[in-house]
C-alpha positions in Angstrom: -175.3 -125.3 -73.5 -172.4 -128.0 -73.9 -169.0 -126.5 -73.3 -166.4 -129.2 -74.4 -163.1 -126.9 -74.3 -160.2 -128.4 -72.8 -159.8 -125.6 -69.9 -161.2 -121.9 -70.2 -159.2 -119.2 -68.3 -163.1 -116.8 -67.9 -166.6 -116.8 -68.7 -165.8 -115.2 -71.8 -169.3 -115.2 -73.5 -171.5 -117.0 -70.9 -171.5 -114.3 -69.2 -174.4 -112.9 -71.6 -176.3 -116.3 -70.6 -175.9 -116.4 -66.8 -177.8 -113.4 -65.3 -176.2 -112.1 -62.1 -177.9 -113.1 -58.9 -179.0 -117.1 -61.2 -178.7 -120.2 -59.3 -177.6 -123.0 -61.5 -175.8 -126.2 -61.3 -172.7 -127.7 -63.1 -172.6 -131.3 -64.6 -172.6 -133.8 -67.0 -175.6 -136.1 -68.7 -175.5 -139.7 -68.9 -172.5 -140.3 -67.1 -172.3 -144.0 -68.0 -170.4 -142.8 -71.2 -167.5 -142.9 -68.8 -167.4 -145.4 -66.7 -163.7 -146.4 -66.6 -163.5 -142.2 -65.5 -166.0 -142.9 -62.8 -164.5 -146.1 -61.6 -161.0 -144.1 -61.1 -162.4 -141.4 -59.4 -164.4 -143.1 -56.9 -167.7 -143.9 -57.9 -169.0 -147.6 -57.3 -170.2 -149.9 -60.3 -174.2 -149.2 -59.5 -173.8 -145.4 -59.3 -176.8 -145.5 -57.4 -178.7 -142.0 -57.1 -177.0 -139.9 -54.4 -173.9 -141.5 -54.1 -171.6 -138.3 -53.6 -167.9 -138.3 -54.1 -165.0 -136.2 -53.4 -163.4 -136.9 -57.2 -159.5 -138.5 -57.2 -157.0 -136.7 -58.7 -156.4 -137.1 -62.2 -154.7 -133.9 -62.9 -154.1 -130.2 -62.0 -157.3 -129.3 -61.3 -158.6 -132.2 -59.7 -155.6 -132.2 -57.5 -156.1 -128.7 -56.6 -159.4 -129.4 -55.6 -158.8 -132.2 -53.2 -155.5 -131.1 -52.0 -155.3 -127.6 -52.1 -152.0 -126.0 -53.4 -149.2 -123.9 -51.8 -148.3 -120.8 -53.0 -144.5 -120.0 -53.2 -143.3 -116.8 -52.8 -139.8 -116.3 -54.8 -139.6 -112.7 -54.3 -139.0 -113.4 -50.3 -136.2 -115.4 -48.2 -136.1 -118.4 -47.9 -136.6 -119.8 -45.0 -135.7 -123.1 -43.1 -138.0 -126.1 -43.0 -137.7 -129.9 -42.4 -138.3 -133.4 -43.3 -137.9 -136.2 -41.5 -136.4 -139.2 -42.2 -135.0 -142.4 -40.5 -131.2 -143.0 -39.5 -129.3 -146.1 -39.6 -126.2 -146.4 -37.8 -124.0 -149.7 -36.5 -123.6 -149.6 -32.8 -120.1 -151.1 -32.0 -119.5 -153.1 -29.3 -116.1 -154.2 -29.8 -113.9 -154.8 -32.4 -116.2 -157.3 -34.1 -119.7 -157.1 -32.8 -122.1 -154.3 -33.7 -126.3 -153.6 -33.2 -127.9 -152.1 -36.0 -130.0 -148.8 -34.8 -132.3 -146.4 -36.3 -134.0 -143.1 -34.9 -136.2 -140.8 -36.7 -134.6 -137.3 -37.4 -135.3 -133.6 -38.8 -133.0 -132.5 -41.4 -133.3 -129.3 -42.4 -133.5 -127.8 -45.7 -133.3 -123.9 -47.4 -136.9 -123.2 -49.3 -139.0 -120.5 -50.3 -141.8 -119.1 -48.2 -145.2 -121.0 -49.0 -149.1 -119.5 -48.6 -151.5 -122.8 -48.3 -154.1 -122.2 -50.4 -157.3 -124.3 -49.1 -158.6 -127.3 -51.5 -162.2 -126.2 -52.7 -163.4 -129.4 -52.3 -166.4 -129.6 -54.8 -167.6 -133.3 -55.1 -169.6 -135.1 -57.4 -172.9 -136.6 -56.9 -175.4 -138.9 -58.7 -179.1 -137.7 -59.8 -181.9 -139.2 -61.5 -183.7 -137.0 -63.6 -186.2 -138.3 -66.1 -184.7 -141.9 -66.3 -181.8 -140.2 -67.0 -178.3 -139.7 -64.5 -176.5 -136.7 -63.9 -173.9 -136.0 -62.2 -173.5 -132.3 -60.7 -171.9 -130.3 -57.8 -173.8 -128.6 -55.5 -175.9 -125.4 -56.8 -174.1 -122.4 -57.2 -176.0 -118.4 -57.2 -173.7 -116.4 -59.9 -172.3 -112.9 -58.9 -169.2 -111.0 -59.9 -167.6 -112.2 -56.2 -166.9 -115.8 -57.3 -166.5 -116.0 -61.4 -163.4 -117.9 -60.0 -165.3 -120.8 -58.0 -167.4 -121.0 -61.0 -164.4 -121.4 -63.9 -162.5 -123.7 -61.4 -165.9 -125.9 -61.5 -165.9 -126.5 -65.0 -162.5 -127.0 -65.9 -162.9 -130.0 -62.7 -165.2 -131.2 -65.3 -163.7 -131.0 -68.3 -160.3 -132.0 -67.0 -162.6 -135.4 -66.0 -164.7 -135.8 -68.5 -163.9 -133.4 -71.2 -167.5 -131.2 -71.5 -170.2 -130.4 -68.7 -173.4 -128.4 -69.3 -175.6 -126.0 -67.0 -178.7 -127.1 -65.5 -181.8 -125.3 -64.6 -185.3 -126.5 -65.3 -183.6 -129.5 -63.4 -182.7 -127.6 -60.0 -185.6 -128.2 -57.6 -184.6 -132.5 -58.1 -181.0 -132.0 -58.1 -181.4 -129.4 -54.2 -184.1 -132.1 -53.7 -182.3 -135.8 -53.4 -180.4 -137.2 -50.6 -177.1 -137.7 -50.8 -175.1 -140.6 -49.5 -171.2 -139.6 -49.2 -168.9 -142.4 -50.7 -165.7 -140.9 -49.5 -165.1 -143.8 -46.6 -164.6 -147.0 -46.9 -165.3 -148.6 -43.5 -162.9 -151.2 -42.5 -164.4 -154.4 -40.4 -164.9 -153.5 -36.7 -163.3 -154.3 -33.5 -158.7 -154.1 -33.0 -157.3 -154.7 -35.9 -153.7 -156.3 -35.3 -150.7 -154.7 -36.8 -150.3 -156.8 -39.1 -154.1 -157.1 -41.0 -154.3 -153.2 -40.6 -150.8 -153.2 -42.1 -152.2 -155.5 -45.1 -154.8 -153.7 -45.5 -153.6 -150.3 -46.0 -150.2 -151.3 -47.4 -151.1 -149.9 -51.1 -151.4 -146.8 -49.7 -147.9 -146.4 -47.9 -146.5 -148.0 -51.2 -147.9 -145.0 -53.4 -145.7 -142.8 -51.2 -142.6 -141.3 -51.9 -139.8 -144.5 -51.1 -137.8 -142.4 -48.7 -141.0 -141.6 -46.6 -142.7 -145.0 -46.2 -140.7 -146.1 -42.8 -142.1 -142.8 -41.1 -145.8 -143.7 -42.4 -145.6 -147.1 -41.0 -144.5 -146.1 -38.2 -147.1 -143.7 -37.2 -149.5 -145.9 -38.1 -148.0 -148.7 -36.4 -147.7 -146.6 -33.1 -151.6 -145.5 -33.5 -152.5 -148.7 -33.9 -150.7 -150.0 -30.4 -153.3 -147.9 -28.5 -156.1 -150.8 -30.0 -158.4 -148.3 -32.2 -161.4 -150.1 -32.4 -162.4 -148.3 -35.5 -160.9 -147.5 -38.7 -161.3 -146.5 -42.3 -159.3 -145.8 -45.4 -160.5 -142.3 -47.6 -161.7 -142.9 -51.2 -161.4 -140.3 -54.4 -160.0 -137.3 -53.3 -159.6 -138.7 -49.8 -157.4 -141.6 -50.6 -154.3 -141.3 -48.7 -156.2 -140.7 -45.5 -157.0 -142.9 -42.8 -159.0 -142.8 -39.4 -158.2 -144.7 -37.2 -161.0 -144.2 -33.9 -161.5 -144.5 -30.3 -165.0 -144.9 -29.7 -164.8 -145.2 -25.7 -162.9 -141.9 -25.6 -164.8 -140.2 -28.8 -161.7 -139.5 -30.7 -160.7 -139.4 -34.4 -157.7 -139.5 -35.5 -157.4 -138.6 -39.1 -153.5 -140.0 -40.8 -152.4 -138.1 -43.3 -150.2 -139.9 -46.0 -149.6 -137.5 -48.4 -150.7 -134.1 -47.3 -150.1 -131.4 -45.4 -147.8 -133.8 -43.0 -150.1 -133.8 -40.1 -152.1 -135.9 -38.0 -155.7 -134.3 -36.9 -157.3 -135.3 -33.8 -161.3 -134.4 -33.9 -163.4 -135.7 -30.8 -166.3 -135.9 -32.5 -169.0 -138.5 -33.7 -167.8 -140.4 -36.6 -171.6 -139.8 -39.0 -170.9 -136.2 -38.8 -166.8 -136.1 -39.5 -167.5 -138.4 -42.8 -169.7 -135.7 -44.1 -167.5 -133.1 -43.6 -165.4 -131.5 -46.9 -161.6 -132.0 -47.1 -162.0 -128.5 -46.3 -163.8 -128.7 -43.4 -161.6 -131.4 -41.9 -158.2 -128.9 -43.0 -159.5 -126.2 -41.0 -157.7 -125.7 -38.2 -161.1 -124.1 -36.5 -162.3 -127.5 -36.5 -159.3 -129.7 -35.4 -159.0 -130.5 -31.7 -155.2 -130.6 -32.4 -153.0 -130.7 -35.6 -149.5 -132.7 -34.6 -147.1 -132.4 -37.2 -145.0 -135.2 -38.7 -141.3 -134.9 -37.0 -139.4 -136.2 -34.8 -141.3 -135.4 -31.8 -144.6 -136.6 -33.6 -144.8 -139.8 -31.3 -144.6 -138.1 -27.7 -147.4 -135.5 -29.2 -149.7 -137.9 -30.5 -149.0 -140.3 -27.2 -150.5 -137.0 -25.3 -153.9 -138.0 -26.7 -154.0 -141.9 -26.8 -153.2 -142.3 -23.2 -155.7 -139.7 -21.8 
């Protein structure tokens, strides 16, 4: 069954095909129909079988699923929060003679209370069934407790590619394959100086908001003075992150452009942190430490590097 709805807000009649307790999987056949769709959401050019992506975000849902979404709650008080941003001032020294300076500062702002709601973080991946490609998410057993994971599944898809189908007969090669996971793209090894790294990543600030972009270099640029001798810049859904890593000391940590203004230290091995879910790497079970981005984000983070 082809459904090829724009969005669908229940299961309306599939219900009467999907027998509670099923295992099934979600996706789309010959995927090279779209390839300009698969390009932007972070496929490469050979979509080689198993190649597994967290998708980019090309609208609501996709966003949702990769980003996760706050909640606001406009029946409460508001409540104070802050952003941070850099101050210029002139310096006088005399009548004539002034030093331009600049700190990083907190202003604070009136909003509504916020819930984080965590990204679901289904990815895609490529499989090879008959001489055929498919790409699916992960299999999924229906029951009454999670209609709601399996609607935001398929509207993932159609927002993408505008249909998607259920698979069966095909399960056992879809559980079967191994997947490679596309969401890193390593960067060449060894210390990067300031100003290749700063090259390299410097689409990325650029996407951010204007006012914003000073702070994002400069966390990056203070990172980066501790000599990481490892680094890489998040694809699909994870573009916008980048690790920069400490082998010697086993430490990760994870820079956060546009999301959840944090830094996340993990001391972990790098193979097993690049298979984790966006949601995995958001939980704060998970995090060795979660420094958020304010003014006092450089002593924090300096806590870590100099250890």
């Amino acid at each position: 069954m082809i459904i090829t709805k724009k969005r669908i807000r229940s299961l309306g009649a599939l219900t009467r095909l999907i027998k509670n307790g099923s295992k099934f999987v979600i996706g789309v056949k010959n995927p090279e129909r779209f390839s300009g769709i698969l390009a932007n959401i972070g496929f490469t050019a050979s979509l080689g079988a198993g190649e597994t992506i967290l998708p980019a975000n090309l609208g609501p849902v996709s966003s949702f699923n990769a980003e996760g979404k706050y909640v606001k709650h406009k029946d409460q008080p508001k409540e104070t929060a802050y952003r941070t941003v850099e101050w210029h001032w002139k310096e006088w020294h005399g009548r004539y003679d002034y030093v331009e300076r600049s700190k990083f500062v907190d202003v604070p702002y009136k909003r509504y209370h916020r819930t984080f709601v965590q990204p679901p973080s289904v990815e895609f991946t490529v499989f090879k069934i008959n001489d055929s490609n498919i790409i699916a998410s992960g299999p999924v057993v229906y029951m009454e407790t999670n209609k709601e994971k399996v609607i935001h599944i398929i509207n993932l898809y159609l927002e993408i590619f505008g249909e998607c189908q259920f698979f069966t007969e095909e399960l056992n090669d879809i559980i079967n394959l191994p997947i490679r996971k596309i969401n890193w793209q390593i960067l060449p090894p060894g210390e990067l100086p300031w100003q290749e790294l700063k090259e390299s990543i410097g689409y990325l600030v650029k996407a951010a908001p204007e006012g914003n972009q000073s702070f994002h270099e400069f966390r990056l640029e203070t990172i980066n003075s501790y000599k990481p001798d490892f680094a890489a810049v998040g694809r699909g859904g994870f573009q916008g992150y980048i690790v920069l890593g400490f082998n010697s000391k086993k430490l990760f940590v994870f820079e956060s452009l546009y999301y959840g203004n944090a830094t996340y230290i993990f001391k972990n091995d790098w193979v097993d942190l690049s298979q984790k879910t966006k949601a995995e790497i958001l939980d704060q079970n998970l995090q060795d430490d979660r420094i958020i981005h304010a003014s006092s984000w450089k002593k924090d983070i300096g806590k870590w590097l100099v250890k």
